[in-house]
N, C-alpha and C positions, 0 to 999 in steps of 0.2 A: 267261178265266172272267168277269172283269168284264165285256166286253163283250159277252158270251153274255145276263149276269145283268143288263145295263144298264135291259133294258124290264121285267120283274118287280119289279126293287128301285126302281126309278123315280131313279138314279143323276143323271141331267140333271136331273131335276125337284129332285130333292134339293141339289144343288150350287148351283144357282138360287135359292132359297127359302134354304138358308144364308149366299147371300153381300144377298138381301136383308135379313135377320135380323140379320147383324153390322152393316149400313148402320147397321139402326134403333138400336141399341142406344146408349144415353148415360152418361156417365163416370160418375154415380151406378151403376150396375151393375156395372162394375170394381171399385169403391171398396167393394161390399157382396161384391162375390163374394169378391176378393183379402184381405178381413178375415173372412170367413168361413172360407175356406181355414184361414188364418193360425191363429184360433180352434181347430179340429177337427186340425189336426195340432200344436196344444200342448197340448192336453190327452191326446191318446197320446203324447205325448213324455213328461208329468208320469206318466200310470198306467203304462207301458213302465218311464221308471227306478224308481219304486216298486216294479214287481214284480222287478226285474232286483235292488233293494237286500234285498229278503225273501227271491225263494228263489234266485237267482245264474243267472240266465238271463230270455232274453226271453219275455213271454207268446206273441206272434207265432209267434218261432219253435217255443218246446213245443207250440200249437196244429197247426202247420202238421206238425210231426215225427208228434206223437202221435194227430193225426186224419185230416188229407190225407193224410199219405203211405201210411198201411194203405191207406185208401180208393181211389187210384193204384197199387196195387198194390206200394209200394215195400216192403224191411227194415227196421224199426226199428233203429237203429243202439245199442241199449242198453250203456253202460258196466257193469252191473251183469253181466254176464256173466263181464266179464274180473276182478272182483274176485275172482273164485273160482278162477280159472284155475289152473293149475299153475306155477310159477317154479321154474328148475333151480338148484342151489346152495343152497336156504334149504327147510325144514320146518317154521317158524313156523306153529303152530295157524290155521285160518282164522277168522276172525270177520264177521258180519257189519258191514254200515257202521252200522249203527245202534244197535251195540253196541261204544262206545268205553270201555273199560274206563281208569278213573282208579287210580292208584299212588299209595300212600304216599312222598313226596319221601327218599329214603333220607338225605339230607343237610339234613333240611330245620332252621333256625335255633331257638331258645330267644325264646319269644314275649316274657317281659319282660327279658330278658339283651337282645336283639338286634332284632324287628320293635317292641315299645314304644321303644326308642330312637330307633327310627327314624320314628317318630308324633310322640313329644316335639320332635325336630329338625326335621322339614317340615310338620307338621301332617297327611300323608296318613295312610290308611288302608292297609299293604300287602297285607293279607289280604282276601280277599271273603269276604259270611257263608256262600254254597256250600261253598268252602274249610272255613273253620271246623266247618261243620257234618260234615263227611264226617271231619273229626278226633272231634268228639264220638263221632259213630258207632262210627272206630276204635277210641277207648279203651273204651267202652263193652261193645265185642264182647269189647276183648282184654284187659281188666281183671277183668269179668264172668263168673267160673265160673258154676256151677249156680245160675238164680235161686230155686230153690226153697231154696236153703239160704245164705242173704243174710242176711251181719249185719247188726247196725244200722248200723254206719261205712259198711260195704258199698252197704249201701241209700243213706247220703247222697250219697256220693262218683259213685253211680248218676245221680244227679239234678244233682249238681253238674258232671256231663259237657255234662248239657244245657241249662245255663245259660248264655244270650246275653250274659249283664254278666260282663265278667271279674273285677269284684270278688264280684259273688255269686259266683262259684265259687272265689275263692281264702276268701271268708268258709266258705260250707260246707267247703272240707277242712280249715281248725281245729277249725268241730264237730265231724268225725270224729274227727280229733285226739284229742278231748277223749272222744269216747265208748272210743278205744282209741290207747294212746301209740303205740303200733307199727302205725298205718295205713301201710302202704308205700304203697298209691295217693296216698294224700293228699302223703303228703311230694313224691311226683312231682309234680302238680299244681300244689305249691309254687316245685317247683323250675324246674319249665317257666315259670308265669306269674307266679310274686311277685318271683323273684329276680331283679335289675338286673344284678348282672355272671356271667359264668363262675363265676368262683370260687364266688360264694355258690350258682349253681348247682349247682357239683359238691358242696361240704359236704352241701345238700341231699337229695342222689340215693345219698350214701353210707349218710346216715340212713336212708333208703328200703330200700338195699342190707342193711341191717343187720334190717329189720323185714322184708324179704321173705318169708322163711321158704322154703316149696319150692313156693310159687306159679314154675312154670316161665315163664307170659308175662310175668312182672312181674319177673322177673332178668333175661330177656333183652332188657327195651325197657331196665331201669335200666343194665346193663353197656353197652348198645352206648352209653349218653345219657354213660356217664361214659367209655366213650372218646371220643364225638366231642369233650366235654369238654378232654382229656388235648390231643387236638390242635388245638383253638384255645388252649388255654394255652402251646403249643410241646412238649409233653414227647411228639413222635413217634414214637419208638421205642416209650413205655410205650400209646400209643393202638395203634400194630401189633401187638405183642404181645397187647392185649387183644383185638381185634379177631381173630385169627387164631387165640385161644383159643376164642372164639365160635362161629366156624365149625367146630374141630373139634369142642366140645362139642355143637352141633344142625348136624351136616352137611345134616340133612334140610329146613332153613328156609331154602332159596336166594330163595325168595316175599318175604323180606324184604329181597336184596339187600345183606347186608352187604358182600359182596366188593365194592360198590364205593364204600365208606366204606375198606375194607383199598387201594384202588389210589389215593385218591387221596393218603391220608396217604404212600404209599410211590413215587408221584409226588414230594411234599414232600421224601423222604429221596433224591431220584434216585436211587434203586434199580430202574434200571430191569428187570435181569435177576429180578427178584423180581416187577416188574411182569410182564415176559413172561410168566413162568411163572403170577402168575394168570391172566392172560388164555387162556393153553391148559387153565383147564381150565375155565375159565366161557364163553370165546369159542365155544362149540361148538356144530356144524349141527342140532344136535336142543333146541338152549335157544333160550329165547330173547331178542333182542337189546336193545341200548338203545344212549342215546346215549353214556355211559360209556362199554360196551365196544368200538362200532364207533369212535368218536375216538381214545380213549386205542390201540387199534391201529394206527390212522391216526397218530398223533404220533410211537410209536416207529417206526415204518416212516420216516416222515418225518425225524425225527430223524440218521438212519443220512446219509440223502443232502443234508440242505437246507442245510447250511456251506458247500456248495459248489457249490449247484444256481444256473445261473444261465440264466432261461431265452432268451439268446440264443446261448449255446456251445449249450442244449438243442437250439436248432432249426436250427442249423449240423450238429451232428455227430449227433444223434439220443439218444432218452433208452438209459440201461445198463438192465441188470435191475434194479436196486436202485432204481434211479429208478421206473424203470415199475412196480417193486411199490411203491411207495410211492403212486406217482398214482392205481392201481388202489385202492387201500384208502383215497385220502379217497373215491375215485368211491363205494367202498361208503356210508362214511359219510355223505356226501351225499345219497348215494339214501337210506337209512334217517330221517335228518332232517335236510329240506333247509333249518333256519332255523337251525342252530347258527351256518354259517359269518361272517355278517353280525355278531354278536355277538363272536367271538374277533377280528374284524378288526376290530371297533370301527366298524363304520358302520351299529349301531343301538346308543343306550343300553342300558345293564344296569340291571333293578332288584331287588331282593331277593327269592329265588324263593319262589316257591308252597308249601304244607303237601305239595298234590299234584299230581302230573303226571301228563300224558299222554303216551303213549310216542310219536314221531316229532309232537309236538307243539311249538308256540310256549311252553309252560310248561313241559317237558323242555327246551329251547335254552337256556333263560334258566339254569334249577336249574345246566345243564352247565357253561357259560361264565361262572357266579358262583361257580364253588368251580376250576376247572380255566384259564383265559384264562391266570394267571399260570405254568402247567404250559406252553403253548408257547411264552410268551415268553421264557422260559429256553431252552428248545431255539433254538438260537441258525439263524434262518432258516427255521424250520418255517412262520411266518404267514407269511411272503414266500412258501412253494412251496404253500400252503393259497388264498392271493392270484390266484396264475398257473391254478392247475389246478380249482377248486373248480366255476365255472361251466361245464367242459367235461361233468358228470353229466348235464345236461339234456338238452345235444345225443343224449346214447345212450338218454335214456328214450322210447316211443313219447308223443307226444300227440295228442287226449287220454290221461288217464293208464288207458286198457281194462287194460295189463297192466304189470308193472314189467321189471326188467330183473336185479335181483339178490336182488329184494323180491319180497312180494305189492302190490301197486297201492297207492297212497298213500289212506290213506281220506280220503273225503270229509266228516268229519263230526269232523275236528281242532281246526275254527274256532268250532264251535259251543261245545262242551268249555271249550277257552282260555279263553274270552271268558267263561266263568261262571266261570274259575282264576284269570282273570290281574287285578289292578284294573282302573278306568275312565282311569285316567291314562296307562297302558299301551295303546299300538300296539301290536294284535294284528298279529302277521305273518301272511299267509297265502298257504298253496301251494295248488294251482297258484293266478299272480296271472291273477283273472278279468276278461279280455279284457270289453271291451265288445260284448254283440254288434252284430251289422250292422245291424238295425232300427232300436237305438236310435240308430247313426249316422245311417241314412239319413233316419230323423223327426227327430233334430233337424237332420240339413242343411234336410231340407225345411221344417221350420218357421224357421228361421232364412231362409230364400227366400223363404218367404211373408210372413212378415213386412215383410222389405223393399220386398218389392212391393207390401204394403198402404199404407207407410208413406209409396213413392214416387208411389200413386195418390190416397192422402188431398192429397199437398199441388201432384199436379200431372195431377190429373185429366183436362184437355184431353190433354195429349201421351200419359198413359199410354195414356186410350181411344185415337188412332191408332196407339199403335206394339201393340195389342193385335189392333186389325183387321189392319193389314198383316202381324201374324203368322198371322192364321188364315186370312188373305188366302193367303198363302205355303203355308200348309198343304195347301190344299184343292186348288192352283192345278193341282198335277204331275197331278190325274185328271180332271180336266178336259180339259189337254193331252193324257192320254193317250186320254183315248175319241176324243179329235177324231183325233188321229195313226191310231187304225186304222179309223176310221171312211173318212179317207183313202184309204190307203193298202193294203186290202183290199176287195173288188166285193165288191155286196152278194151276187149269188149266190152266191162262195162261203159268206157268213155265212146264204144260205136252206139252202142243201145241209147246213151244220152243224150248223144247227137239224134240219133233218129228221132226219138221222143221230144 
């Protein structure tokens, strides 16, 4: 075809008139083209990572997926299909990704007992005011009967929710105080943020307990406050009991999650037969899951086998049942939330959890493995077979993550969330970890090329221009050769017969 197309494309004439063209050309021209280059593929290199650090992909590539390839005829390959997909084993309400719903921390610490101390001793801040605020809100909601029928105490302690200075809000619940001895909010208030230790915490919440009356939401926040109470004091039996009176007096408020306030204080008692048994009846395919309940499954399973689990007899003689049920259920909990593991094994700091969490989120990891890490290090071998077996989950999940494997698909929209939960001092962990794409390799290898070729024809301009000709010298060379070779080596009749035909 070249040779067919030789006299129309004017092939000789062009090859000719090129290798004049490179004769002429002088080392200023190298020196402007190779820093030009250099130029134009650094500044895609800078707008590529910028967009690559905003929305977690290259602009190149979304361009090239979400326009050329319809245009070409190709599938869009959309992950959003498979978040909805069906997963066999699990009934988990579906949600969409852009609807990450945030949880009240079931375990979450005494702001002046516990996160003020820990302000006074580092200077940080561990709360963010997102955080805080989605507390105001809660109390707000859940303290707030009928606003048409709002006492005046009522009304301050209203206001006092949404106060950003924590001393304005501990001064407004004395006013109330004052307008009524028996504000039980207020005394709450007190007792979350005025009080430095436990104790004066719990004095306070009894006070509270006592002015209740049959306000139902403001017993049941004061009861569960003064058992978490009971069990940072140590007296764990009296926090189970209270706790398990709870549950049966409002079986119907599973939404607050106290069962897993009742599992970890009964982790504390190793109790663990009391643990199984809640676990069967909160563990179930029609509830839904957390990090609580898939780990603390995961531990006692592990628990049964890891004294003895060692995994080079493992992969000589092969795992028993007991083992393989135990592998199988961190694999679940892993899949459910894959940032815990890093945290119980200690190769990411802990720091004091969040007011709230998000469920298979980096601020569930932290809540889990700040009240729970010391629950497996007693099981004596369970982080050693947590150690061995944890990163085998990934290998069974497809990627990208289109569909899960024991789960509905990990959402994408955890990191966002975190990162407005967790502080600024806080490494946000995130899943899946986002590979670099290939563009922005191959711009910065090229830019990285260019450059050095600007850099080695700025300071050696003579040699770069020849060794620039003898490459495109090189270049051009093999169709030159080859028009000559069949020029050769085929009579031009055949080449008139061809033409005619």
């Amino acid at each position: 075809m070249l040779y067919v197309l030789r006299s129309p494309l004017k092939l000789q004439e062009s090859f000719v008139a090129a290798s004049v063209f490179l004769n002429t050309l002088t080392p200023k021209f190298y020196v402007a083209l190779t820093g030009t280059s250099s130029l134009i593929s650094g500044l895609i290199l800078i707008f590529e990572w910028w967009y690559f650090r905003k929305y977690g992909t290259s602009f190149i590539e979304q361009v090239s997926v979400s326009h050329l390839r319809p245009l070409l005829g190709g599938v869009e390959n959309s992950s959003t299909a498979g978040l909805f997909s069906s997963v066999p084993g699990d009934t988990e309400p579906r949600a969409s990704v852009s609807e990450c719903k945030v949880w009240r921390n079931p375990l979450n610490l005494f702001r002046g007992a516990e996160y003020s101390r820990y302000t006074w001793a580092t200077g940080k801040e561990p709360l963010t005011y997102y955080d805080m605020n989605l507390s105001a809100q809660d109390h707000q909601t859940f303290f707030t009967g009928d606003t048409q029928q709002l006492k005046p105490e009522d009304a301050v302690m209203q206001k006092a929710w949404r106060e950003r200075n924590p001393w304005a809000r501990i001064k407004a619940a004395y006013q109330a105080i004052e307008l009524n001895h028996e504000c039980a909010t207020a005394y709450v208030l007190l007792a979350e943020e005025e009080a430095t230790t436990i104790t004066e915490a719990e004095r306070l919440f009894k006070q509270a307990l006592k002015s209740a009356g049959r306000d139902t939401n403001v017993l049941i926040y004061i009861k569960r406050r003064l058992a978490m109470c009971a069990r940072k004091l140590g007296r764990i039996k009296e926090a189970v009991k209270m706790m398990r009176d709870l549950l049966k007096e409002f079986p119907l408020l599973g939404m607050l999650n106290i069962h897993e306030n009742l599992l970890e204080a009964l982790l504390e008692l190793q109790a663990y037969a009391d643990v199984q048994a809640v676990l069967a009846k909160y563990d179930d395919i029609s509830l839904p899951k957390s990090a609580a309940i898939c780990y603390t499954s995961a531990l006692l399973k592990a628990r049964a086998v890891s004294d003895k689990f060692s995994p080079e007899s493992a992969s000589r003689r092969g795992l028993s049942t007991a083992e393989m049920n135990a592998v199988e259920a961190i694999h679940r909990a892993v899949e459910f939330n894959p940032h815990v593991p890093k945290y119980l094994l200690e190769m990411k700091s802990l720091i004091l959890p969040p007011e709230h969490i998000l469920k298979r989120g980096d601020s569930e990891a932290v809540a889990y493995a700040f009240f729970h890490l010391q629950h497996w290090k007693r099981a004596e071998g369970a982080l050693n077979l947590l150690h061995c077996t944890w990163e085998g989950t990934f290998r069974m999940i497809p990627y990208p993550l289109e569909k899960g494997h024991l789960f509905y698909p990990y959402p994408g929209c955890t990191e966002t969330a975190d990162r407005e939960l967790l502080p600024s001092f806080h490494e946000v962990s995130v899943y899946p970890k986002k590979d670099l794409p290939f563009f922005i390799l191959f711009t910065a290898g090229l830019c990285s090329f260019t450059a050095t070729l600007a850099m080695l024809t700025h300071q050696f301009p003579e040699l770069m221009g020849v060794f620039a000709k003898a490459f495109l010298s090189t270049l051009f060379a093999p169709l030159g050769f080859f028009l000559d070779k069949v020029e050769t080596f085929m009579p031009s009749s055949f080449w008139h017969q061809l033409t005619l035909i």
